[in-house]
N, C-alpha and C positions, 0 to 999 in steps of 0.2 A: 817021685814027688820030693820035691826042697821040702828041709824042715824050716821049721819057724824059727827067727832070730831071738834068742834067749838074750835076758842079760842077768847079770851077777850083781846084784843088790845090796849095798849096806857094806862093802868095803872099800878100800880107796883102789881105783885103778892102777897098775903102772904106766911111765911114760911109757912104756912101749907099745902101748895097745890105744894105738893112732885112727884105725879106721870104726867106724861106727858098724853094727853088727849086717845093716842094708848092704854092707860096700866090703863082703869077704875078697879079700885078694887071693886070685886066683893063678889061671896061666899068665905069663909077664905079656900085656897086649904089643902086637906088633911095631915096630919102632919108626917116623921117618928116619930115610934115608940121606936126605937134604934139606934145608932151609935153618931157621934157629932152634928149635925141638929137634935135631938129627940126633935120633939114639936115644928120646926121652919119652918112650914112650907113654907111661902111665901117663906124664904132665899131657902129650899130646891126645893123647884120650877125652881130656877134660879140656882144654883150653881151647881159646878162639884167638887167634894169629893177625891181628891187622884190623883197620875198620872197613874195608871191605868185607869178611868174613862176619865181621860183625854186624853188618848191613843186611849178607844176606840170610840169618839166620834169625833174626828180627823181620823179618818182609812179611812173615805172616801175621795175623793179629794176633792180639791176645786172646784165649780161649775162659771168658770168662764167666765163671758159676754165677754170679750176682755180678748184674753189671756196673762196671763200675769201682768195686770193692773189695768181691773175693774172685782169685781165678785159678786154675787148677792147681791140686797139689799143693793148698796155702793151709798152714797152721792158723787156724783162727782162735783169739781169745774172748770171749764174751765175757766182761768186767762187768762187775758194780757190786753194791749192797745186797745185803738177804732181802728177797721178798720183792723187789721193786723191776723185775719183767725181766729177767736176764731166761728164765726159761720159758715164757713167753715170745720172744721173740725166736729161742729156738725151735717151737711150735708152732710159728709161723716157716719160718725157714723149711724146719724137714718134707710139709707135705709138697710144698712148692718145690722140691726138689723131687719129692715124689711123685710128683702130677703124673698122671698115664699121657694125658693131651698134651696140645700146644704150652710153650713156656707163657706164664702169666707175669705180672710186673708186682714187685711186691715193695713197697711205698716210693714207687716211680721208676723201680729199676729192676731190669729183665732177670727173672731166675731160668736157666736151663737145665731142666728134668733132666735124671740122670739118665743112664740107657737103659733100654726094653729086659735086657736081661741083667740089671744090676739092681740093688738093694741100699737102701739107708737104713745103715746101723745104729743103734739109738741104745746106748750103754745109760740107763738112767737109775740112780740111785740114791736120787730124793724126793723123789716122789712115789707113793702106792702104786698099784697097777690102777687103779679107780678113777682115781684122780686124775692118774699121764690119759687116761684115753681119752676122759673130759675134754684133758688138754689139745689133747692130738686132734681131737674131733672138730672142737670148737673152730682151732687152727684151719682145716676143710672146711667149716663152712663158711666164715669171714672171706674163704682166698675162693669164695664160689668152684670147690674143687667137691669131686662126688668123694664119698667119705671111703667105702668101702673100696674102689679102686684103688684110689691113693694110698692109704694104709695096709692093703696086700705089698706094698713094694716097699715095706719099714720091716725090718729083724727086732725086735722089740727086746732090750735086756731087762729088765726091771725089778731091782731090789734084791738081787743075786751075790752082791758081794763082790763084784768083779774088782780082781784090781791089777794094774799094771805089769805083763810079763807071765802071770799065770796061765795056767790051760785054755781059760777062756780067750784071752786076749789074743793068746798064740793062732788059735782056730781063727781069729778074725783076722789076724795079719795074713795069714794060709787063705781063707775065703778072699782079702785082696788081691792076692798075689795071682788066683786062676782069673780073676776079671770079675766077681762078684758086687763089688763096695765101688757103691758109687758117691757116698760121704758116711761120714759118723761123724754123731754127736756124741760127745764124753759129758753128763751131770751129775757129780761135778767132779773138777780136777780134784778138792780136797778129797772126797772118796775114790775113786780110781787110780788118780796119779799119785798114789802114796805111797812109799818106800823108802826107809831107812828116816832121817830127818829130814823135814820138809822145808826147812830154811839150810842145809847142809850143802856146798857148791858140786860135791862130788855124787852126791843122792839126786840131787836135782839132774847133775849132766846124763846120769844113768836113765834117769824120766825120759829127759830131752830125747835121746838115743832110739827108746824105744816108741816112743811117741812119730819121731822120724822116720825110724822103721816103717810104721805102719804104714803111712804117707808114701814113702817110696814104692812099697810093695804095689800098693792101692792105686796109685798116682789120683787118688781122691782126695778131697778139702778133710779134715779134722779140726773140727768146731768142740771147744773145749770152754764152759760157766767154770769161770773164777769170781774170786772176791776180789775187791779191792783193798789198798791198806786204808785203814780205819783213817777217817778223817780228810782223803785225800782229792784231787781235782782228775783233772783231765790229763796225765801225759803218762809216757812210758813206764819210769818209773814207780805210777801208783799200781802197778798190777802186784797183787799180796804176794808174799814169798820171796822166793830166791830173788836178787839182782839181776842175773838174768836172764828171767821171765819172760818178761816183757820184749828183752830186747832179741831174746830167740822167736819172738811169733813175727807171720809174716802180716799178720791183719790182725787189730786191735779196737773191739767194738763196744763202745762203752754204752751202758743203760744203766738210767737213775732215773726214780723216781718222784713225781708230786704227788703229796700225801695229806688226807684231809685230817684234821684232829684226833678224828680214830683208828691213824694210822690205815686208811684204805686207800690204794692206787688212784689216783685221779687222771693219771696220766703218765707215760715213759716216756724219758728225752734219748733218742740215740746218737751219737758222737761218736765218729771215725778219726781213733786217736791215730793209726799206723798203716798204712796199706802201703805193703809193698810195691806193684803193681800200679801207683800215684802218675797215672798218664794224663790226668785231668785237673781240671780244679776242683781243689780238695771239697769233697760235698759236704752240703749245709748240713746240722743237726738236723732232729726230724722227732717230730714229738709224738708218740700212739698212744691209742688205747682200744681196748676192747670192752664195749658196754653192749647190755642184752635189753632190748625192748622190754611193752610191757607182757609180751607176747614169752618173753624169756628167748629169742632167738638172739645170735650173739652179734652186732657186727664190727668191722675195726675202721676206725676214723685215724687221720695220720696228716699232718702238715709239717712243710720244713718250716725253720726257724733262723731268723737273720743274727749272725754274728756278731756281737758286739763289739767293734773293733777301738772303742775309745778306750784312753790310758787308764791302768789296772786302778791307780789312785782315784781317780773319778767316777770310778765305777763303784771302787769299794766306801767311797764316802758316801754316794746315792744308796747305796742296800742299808749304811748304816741310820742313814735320813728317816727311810723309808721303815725300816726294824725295830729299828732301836739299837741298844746293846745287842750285844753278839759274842757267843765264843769265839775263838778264832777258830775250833772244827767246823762250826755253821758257818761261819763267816766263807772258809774256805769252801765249802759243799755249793754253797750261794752264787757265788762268782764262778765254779767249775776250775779251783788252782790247786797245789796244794800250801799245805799249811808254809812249808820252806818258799815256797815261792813269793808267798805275801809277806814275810818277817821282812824282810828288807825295806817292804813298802809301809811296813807298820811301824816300822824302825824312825822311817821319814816322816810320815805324819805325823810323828809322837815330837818327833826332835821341832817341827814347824808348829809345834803348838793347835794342831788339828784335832786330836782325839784327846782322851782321856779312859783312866783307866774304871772298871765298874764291877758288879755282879750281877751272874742273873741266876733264877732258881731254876732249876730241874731237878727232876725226881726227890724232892724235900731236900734236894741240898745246895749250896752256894755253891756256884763256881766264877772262878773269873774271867771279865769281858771285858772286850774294848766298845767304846761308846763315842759318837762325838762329843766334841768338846763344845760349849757354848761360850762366846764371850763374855769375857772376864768372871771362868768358871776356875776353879784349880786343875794343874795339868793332869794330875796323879800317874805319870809315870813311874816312880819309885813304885807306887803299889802293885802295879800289873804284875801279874805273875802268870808260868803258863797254864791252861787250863788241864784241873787235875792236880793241880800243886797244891793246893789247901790240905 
């Protein structure tokens, strides 16, 4: 039996420790004898020679988990804010992956169960055991899947402490490696994927590494709830943490939520910021939720949603019509940008005499906002400042 891929935490690697722990170099693989690769063989191991070659190793389709979105093997990231469905929609995903039956369609796109003898592993460590099976449960019954089937074929971790390269993780890279894992879910990357510092480029590639690991061993999906950074929209770089984050996942699946006054879900928007695997046109947002009759039975309602494709300006003048003042963190949440993406726009408006500067209250304190501007109001540009400056 292989051991588990270890890695060494919290110091800086040397250049010379080039392959990742999945890819030990071994015996030197055999070499061509002729063509451009003669005598190269590692390179010719891994590489594809011509577009022919290239044709016919593409011939097959894609083999994919979620169709459409995720397909084997893909690192996936589930973004957004606390609280607003990011493990909810992992709770739809897992059973539908777990399904004993036929694949079911999960808001309009085929999930294919894993195999008869594989498991989804569900590393969760923010929520109770109480609570995740509510979750899980609910999950089965919204996706009309039988509850007790489905959930025999989940490894449940829950509130164990697990974190990144320890005994535990090691065991599950080992359980992918004999053909057990047919995905896992990591909740969440802050508590699991944590070692040494978490914004650190060298701590993070060591994550990366063993994260990889697992995926290779597995050649299963790894579904990973993060946060976003504070304030941020829709693209790559808003996934919290390292630089790059983001740009090492192979699928990027954003959830935010609508929230009524007291802060209760009203609904989650999902947005496919990144897919590797992009064979299609890129799919519409798609807005959930899960509400329970008066009966308390749960079920899940889900529409896509039309992109708004008119100019950011025009758009961001109508939220402000329609709001009022705004901070620019709202402002950005609203329109789905981030904050750097809109400065430039707010930049122009300001200069064309369109906005003006303002305050609004939250939490008993002033902060400052952009506002339209009304004819022949004063510009107050000098006054804006950014939100949080006071």
């Amino acid at each position: 039996m292989s051991a588990a891929p270890t890695v060494d935490f919290g110091r800086k690697r040397p250049a010379s420790e080039v392959v990742p722990a999945a890819r030990p170099v071994d015996e030197p693989p055999p070499s061509p004898t002729e063509g451009p690769l003669k005598g190269l063989g590692y390179l010719a191991r891994v590489a594809t020679v011509g577009y022919t070659a290239l044709v016919a190793e593409t011939s097959e389709p894609i083999r994919w988990i979620w169709a459409g979105l995720i397909s084997e093997g893909n690192h996936v990231e589930i973004v957004g804010p606390s609280g607003d469905g990011k493990t909810t929609l992992a709770t739809l995903l897992a059973p539908a992956l777990a399904n004993p039956g036929e694949a079911i369609a999960l808001f309009d796109r085929t999930v294919t169960p894993i195999r008869a003898d594989q498991f989804v592993v569900f590393l969760e460590e923010e929520n109770g055991k109480h609570s995740f099976r509510r979750k899980m449960e609910t999950g089965c019954t919204v996706l009309g899947l039988p509850v007790a089937e489905t959930l025999e074929r989940v490894i449940f971790v829950i509130r164990r402490n697990v974190r990144v390269g320890d005994a535990v993780w090691s065991d599950v890279v080992e359980l992918g490696r004999r053909g057990g894992v047919g995905a896992v879910f990591i909740d969440s990357r802050a508590r699991v994927l944590r070692n040494g510092e978490s914004n650190r480029e060298e701590d993070q590639a060591a994550v990366a590494d063993a994260l990889f690991a697992l995926i290779e061993a597995s050649r299963a999906p790894a579904f990973v709830i993060s946060h976003k950074r504070k304030g941020s929209g829709n693209s790559i770089e808003d996934v919290s943490g390292s630089v790059q984050r983001g740009a090492g996942a192979d699928v990027i699946l954003s959830v935010e939520a609508t929230k009524d006054a007291g802060g209760r879900v009203l609904s989650s928007k999902l947005v496919a910021i990144k897919i590797r695997d992009d064979v299609e046109d890129h799919p519409a947002p798609v807005v959930f939720t899960v509400t329970r009759d008066a009966a308390g039975v749960p079920a899940l309602t889900c529409s896509s949603t039309i992109e708004d494709n008119r100019p950011i300006e025009e758009r961001l003048l109508e939220v402000l019509e329609r709001e009022g003042a705004l901070t620019k963190s709202d402002l950005a949440k609203k329109l789905s940008r981030s904050k750097a993406d809109l400065q430039p726009v707010i930049d122009t408006l300001f200069a064309a005499e369109r906005l003006r500067g303002a305050t609004v209250r939250k939490n008993n304190r002033d902060f400052p906002a952009i506002a339209l501007r009304r004819q022949g109001s004063k510009n107050h540009r000098d006054d804006y400042r950014e939100e949080g400056s006071a």
